[in-house]
N, CA, C and O atoms as a MOPAC input file, in Angstrom:
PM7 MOZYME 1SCF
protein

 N    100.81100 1   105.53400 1   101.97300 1
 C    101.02800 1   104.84000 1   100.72500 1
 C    102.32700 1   104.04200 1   100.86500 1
 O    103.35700 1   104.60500 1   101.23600 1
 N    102.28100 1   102.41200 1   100.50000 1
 C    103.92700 1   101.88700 1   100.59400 1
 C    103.45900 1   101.28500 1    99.20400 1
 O    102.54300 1   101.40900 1    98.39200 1
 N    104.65400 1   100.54300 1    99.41200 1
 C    105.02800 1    99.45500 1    97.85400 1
 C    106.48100 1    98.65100 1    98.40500 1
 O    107.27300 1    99.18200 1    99.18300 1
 N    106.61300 1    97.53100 1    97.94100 1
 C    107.99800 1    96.98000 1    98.59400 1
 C    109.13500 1    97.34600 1    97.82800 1
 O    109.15600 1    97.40000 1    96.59800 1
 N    110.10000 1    97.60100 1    98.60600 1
 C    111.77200 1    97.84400 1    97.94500 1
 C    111.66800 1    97.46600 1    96.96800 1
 O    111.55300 1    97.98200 1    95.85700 1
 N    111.73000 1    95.78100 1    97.60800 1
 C    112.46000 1    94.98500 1    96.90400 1
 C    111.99200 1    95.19200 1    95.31700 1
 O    112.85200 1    94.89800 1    94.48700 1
 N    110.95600 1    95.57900 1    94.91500 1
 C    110.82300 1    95.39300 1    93.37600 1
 C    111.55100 1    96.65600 1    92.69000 1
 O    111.39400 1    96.99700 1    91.51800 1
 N    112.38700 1    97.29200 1    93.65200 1
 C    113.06900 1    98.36200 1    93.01600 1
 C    114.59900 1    98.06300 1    93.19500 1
 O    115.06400 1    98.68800 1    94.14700 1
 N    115.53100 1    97.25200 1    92.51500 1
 C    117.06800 1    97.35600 1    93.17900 1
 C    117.97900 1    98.14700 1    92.19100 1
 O    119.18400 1    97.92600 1    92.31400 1
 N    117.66400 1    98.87200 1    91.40700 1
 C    117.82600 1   100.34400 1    91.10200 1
 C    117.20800 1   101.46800 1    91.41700 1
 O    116.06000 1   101.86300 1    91.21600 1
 N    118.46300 1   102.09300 1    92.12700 1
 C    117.93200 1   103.19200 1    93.39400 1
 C    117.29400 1   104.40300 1    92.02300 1
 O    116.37900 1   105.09900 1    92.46500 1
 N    117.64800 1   104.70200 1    90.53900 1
 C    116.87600 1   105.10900 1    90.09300 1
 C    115.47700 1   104.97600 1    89.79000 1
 O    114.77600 1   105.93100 1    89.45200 1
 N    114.90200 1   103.30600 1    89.96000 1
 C    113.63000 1   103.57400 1    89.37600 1
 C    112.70800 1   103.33900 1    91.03000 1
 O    111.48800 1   103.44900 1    91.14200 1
 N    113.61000 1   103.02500 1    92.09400 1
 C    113.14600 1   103.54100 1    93.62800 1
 C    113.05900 1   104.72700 1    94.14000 1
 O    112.66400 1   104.95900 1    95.28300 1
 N    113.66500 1   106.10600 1    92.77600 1
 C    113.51000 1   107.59300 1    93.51400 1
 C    112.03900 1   107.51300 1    92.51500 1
 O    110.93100 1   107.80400 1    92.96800 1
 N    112.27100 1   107.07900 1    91.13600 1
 C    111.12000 1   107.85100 1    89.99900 1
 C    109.47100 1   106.61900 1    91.43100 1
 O    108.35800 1   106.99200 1    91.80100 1
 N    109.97900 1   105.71700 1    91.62600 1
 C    108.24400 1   105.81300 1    92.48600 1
 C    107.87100 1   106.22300 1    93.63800 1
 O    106.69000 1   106.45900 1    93.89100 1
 N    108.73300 1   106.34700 1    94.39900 1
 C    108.95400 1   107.41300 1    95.39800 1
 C    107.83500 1   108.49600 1    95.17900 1
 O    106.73600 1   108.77700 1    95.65800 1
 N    109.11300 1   109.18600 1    93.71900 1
 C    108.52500 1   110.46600 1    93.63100 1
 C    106.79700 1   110.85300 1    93.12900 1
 O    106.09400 1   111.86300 1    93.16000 1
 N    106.64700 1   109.60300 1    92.73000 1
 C    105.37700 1   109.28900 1    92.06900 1
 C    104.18300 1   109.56000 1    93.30500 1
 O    103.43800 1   110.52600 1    93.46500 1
 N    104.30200 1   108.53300 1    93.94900 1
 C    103.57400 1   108.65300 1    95.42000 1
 C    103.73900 1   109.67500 1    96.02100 1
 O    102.71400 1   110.20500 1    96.44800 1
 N    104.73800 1   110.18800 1    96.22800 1
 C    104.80900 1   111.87800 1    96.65700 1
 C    103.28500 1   112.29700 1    95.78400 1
 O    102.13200 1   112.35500 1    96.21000 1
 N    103.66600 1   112.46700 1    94.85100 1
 C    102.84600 1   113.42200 1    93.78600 1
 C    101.67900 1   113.12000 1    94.20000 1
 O    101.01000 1   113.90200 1    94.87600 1
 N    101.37700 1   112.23800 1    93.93800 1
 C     99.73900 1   111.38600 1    94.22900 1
 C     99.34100 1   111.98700 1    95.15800 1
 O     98.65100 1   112.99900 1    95.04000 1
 N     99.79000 1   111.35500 1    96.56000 1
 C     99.43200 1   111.33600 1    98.22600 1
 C     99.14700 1   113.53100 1    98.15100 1
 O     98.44000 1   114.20700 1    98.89700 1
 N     99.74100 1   113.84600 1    97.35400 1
 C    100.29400 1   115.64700 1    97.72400 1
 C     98.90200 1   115.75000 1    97.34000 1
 O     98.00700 1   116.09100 1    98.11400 1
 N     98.69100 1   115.33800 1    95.69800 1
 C     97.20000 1   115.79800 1    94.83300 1
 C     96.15900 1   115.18700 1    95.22400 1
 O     95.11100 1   115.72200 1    94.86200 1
 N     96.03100 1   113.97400 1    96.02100 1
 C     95.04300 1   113.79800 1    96.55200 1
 C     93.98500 1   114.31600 1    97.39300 1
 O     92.75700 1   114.26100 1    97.33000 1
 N     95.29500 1   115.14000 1    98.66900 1
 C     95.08500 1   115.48100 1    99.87500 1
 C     95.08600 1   117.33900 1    99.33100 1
 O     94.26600 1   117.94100 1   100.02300 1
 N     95.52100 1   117.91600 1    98.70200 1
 C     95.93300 1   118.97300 1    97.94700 1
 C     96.84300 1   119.63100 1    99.11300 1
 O     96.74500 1   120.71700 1    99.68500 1
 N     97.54200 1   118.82200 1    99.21800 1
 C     98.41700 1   119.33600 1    99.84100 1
 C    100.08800 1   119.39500 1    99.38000 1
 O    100.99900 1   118.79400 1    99.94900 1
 N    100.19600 1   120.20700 1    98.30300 1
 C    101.33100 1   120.53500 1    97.56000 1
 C    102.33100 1   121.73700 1    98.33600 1
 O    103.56000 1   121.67100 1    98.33900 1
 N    101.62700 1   122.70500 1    98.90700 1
 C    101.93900 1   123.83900 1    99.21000 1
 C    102.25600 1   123.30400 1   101.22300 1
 O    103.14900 1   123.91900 1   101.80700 1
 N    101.63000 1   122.44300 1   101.84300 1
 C    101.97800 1   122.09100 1   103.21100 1
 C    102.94700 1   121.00900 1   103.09800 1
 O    103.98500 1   121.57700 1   103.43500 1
 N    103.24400 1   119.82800 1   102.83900 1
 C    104.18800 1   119.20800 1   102.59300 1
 C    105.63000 1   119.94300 1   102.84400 1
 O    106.11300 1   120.82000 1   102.12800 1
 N    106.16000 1   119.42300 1   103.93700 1
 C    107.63800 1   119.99200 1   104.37700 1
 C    109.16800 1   118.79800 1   104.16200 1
 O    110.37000 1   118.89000 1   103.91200 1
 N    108.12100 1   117.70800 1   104.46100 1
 C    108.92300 1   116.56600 1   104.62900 1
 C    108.47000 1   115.50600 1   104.32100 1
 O    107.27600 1   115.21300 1   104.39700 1
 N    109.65500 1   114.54800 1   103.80400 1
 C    109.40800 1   113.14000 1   103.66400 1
 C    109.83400 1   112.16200 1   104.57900 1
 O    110.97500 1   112.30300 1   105.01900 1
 N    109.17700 1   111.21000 1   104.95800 1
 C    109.88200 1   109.93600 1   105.68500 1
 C    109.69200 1   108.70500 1   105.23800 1
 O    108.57300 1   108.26200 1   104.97800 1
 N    110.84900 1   108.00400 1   105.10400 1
 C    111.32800 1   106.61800 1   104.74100 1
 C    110.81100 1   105.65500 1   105.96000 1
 O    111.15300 1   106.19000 1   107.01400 1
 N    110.10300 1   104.41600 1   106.20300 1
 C    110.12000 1   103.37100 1   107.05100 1
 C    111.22700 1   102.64300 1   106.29300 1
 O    111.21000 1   102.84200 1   105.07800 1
 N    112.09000 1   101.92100 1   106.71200 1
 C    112.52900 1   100.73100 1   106.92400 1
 C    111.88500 1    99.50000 1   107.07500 1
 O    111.15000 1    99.55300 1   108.06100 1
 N    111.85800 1    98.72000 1   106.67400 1
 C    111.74900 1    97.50100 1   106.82300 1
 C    111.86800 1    96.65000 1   108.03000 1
 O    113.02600 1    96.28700 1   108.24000 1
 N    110.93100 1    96.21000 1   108.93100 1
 C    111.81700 1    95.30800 1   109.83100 1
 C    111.75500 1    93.69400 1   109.40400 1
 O    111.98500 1    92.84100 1   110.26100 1
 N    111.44600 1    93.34300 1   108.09300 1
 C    111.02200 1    92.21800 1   107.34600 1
 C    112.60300 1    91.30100 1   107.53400 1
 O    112.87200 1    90.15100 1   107.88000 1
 N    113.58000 1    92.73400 1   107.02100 1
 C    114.61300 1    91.61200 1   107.28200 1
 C    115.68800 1    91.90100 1   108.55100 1
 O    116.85500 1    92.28800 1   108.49500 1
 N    115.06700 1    91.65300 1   109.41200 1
 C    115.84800 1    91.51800 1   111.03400 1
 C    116.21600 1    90.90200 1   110.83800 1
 O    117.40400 1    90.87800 1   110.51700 1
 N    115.22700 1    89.63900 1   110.90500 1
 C    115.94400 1    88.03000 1   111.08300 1
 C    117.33900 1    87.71200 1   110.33800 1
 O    118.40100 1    87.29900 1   110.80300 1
 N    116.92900 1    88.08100 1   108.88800 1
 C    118.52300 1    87.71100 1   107.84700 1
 C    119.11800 1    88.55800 1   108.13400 1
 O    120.18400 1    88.41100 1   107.53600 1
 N    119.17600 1    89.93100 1   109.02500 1
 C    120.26700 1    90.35200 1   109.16300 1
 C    121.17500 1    90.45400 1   110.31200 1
 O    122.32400 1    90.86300 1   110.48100 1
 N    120.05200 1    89.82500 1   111.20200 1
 C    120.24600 1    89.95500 1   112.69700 1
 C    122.13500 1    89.41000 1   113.27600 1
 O    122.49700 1    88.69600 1   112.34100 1
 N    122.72200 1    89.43700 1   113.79400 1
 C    124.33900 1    88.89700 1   113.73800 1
 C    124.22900 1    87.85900 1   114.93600 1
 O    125.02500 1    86.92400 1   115.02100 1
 N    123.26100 1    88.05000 1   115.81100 1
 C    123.28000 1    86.86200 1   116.71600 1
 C    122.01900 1    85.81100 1   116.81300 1
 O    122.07700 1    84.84400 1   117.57300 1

């Protein structure tokens, strides 16, 4: 499941969908009770603008 940052630049309403998709992806799969961990991708959208050389 993704969604882009960018429509979140308050890191509060980027945890509340986060946490949302957690929920979902968990009740979908019913997997509430296996779930250990979360992982973040990064973006490599902005290399280029950030790249220094």
């Amino acid at each position: 499941m993704s969604f882009p940052t960018t429509d979140y630049p308050d890191i509060n309403k980027f945890v509340e969908k986060l946490t949302e998709c957690i929920a979902e992806f968990a009740e979908e799969k019913g997997a509430y009770e296996s779930i250990r961990s979360v992982s973040i991708s990064c973006p490599s959208s902005s290399y280029k603008k950030y790249q220094p050389y």
